[in-house]
C-alpha positions in Angstrom: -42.0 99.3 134.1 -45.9 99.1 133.6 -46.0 102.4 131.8 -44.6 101.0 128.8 -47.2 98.0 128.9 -50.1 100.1 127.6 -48.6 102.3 125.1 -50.6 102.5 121.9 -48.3 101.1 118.9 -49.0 103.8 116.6 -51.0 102.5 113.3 -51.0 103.6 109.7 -53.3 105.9 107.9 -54.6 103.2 105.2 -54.9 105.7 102.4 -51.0 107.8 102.6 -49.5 105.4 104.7 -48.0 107.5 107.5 -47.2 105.9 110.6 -48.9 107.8 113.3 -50.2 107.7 116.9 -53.4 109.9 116.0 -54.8 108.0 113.7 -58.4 108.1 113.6 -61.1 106.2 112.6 -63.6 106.8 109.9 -67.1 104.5 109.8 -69.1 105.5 106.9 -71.6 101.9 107.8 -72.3 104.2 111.5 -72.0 101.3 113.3 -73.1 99.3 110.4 -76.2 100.9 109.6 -75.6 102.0 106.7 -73.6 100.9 103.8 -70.0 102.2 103.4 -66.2 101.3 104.5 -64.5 101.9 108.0 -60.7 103.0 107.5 -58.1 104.1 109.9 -57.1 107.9 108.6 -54.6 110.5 109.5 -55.9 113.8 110.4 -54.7 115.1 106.6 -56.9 112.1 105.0 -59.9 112.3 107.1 -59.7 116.0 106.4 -59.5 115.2 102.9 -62.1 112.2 102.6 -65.2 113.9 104.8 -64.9 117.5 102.6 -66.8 115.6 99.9 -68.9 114.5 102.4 -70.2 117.2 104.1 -70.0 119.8 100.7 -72.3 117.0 99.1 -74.7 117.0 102.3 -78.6 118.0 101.8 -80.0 116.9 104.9 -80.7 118.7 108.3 -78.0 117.5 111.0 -77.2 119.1 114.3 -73.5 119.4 114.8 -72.1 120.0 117.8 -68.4 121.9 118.5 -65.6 119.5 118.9 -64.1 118.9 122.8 -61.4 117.4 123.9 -63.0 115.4 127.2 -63.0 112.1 126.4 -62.1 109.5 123.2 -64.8 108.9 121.6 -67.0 110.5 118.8 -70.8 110.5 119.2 -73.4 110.1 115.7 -76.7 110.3 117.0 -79.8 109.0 114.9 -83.3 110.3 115.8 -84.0 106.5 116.8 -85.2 105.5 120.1 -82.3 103.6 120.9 -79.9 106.5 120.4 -82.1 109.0 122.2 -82.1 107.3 125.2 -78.9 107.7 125.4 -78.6 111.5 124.8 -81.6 112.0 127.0 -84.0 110.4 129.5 -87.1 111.3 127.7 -86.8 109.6 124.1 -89.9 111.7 122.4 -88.6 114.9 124.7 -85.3 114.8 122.9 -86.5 113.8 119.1 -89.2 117.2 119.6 -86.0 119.3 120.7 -84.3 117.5 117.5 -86.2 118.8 115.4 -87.5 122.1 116.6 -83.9 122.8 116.7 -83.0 120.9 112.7 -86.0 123.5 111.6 -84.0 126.4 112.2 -81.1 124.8 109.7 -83.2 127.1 106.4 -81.6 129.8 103.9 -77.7 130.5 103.6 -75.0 129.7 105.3 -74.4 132.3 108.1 -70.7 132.4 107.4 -70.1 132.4 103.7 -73.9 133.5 103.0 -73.3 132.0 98.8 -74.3 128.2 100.1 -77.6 126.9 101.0 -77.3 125.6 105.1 -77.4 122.1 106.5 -75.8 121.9 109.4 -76.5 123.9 112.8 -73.5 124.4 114.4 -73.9 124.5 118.1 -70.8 125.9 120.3 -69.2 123.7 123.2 -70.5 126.6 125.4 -74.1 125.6 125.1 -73.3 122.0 126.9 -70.2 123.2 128.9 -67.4 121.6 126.4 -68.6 118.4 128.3 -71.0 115.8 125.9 -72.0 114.3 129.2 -73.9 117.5 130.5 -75.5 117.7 126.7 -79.9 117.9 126.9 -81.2 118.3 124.2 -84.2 120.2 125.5 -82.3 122.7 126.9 -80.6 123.7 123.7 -83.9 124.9 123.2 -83.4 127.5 126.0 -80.3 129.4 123.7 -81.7 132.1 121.1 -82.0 131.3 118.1 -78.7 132.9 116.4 -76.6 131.0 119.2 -76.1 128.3 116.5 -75.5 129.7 113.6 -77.2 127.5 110.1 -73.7 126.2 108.0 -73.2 124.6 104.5 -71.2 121.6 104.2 -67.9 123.7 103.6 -67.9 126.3 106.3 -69.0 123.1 108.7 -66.2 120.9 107.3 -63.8 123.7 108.4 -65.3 124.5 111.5 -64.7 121.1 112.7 -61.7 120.4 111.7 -60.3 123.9 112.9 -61.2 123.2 116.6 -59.8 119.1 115.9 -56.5 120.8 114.6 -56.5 123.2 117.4 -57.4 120.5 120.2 -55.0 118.4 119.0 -57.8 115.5 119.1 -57.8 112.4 118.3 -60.9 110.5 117.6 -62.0 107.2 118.3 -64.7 107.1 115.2 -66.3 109.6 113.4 -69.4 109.1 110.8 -70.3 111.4 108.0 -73.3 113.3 108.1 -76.7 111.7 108.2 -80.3 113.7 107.6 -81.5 114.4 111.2 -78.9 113.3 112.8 -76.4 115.1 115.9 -72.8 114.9 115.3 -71.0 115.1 118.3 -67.1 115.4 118.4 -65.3 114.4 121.8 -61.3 113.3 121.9 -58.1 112.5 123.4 -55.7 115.3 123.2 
C-alpha cells in the first residue's frame, strides 16, 4: 500500500513533449551562477540541446565518466566553496585541477581532426563511485589514462555510457572553463 505513495509521476520533456519517467534536468544558470534557462529534457533533447554546447566549448574542463551510483550530477567550479567539497584540502585539489586541465593541449585523441577540451577521465580512476573521487590522486594515473577530447567525441562519450546505464540525472550543467563535470544517476 505505501509503495505506490512515493512513485514519481512521470513529467514532460518541455521541448518534444513526451511523457516520461527519465526526464532529466538541464541548468545552464549552474546553480544560478551563470546566466541561462533550467528545463526538464528527455534523454533525445538533452542529447540534442548540450551537442551545441560542448562542440562550441574552448575552455579546459575535466570530465569525468558517467556512473550509475547515485541521482545526482556533480559541476565542479575551481572555487573554494566547491572544492571543499571534492576534497579536504581546497588549494590541494585546485593544484591537481589544474596540473591535470594542462594536459587537455593538441587534438582530440579519438578523432585526432578537432582541437581538445575536455579530459576524459574513466570511472576506473575513482572506482565508478564519485564519493571515493581525490583529486590528487588522479595525479597518480599516467598521463594517457585520460585521454584529451573535443567537444564532439566528449558529447558522445557521455552520452554513450548515460544511454548504456540507463541513467537518469538529477541536473546536469554545460561545460564551464576549468571546471569537473561529474555524471552520477539513477538507473
Amino acid at each position: 500500500m505505501l509503495r505506490g505513495l512515493f512513485k514519481r509521476e512521470p513529467k514532460g520533456c518541455e521541448v518534444c513533449g513526451n511523457i516520461d519517467d527519465r526526464t532529466h534536468l538541464l541548468d545552464e544558470t549552474w546553480r544560478g551562477r551563470f546566466p541561462g534557462e533550467k528545463r526538464r529534457l528527455c534523454l533525445k533533447c538533452l542529447k540534442q540541446l548540450t551537442q551545441s554546447k560542448f562542440q562550441s566549448f574552448r575552455g579546459r574542463c575535466l570530465l569525468l565518466e558517467p556512473v550509475a551510483k547515485s541521482n545526482a550530477f556533480y559541476g565542479y567550479t575551481a572555487s573554494k566553496e566547491d572544492l571543499r567539497l571534492i576534497d579536504n584540502s581546497p588549494e590541494g585539489a585546485k593544484e591537481a585541477i589544474m596540473t591535470l586541465l594542462d594536459r587537455v593541449s593538441g587534438r582530440c585523441r579519438q578523432c585526432e581532426e578537432e582541437v581538445a577540451s575536455f579530459l576524459w577521465v574513466p570511472a576506473a580512476a575513482f572506482n565508478a563511485k564519485w564519493w571515493e573521487l581525490r583529486v590528487a590522486q588522479l595525479l597518480d594515473h599516467p598521463e594517457d589514462a585520460f585521454p584529451p577530447l573535443c567537444g564532439l567525441c566528449a558529447h558522445r562519450r557521455v552520452f554513450s555510457a548515460l544511454e548504456e546505464l540507463q541513467t537518469r540525472l538529477d541536473e546536469m550543467q554545460p561545460p564551464v572553463d576549468e571546471t569537473i563535470l561529474m555524471f552520477s544517476g539513477e538507473s
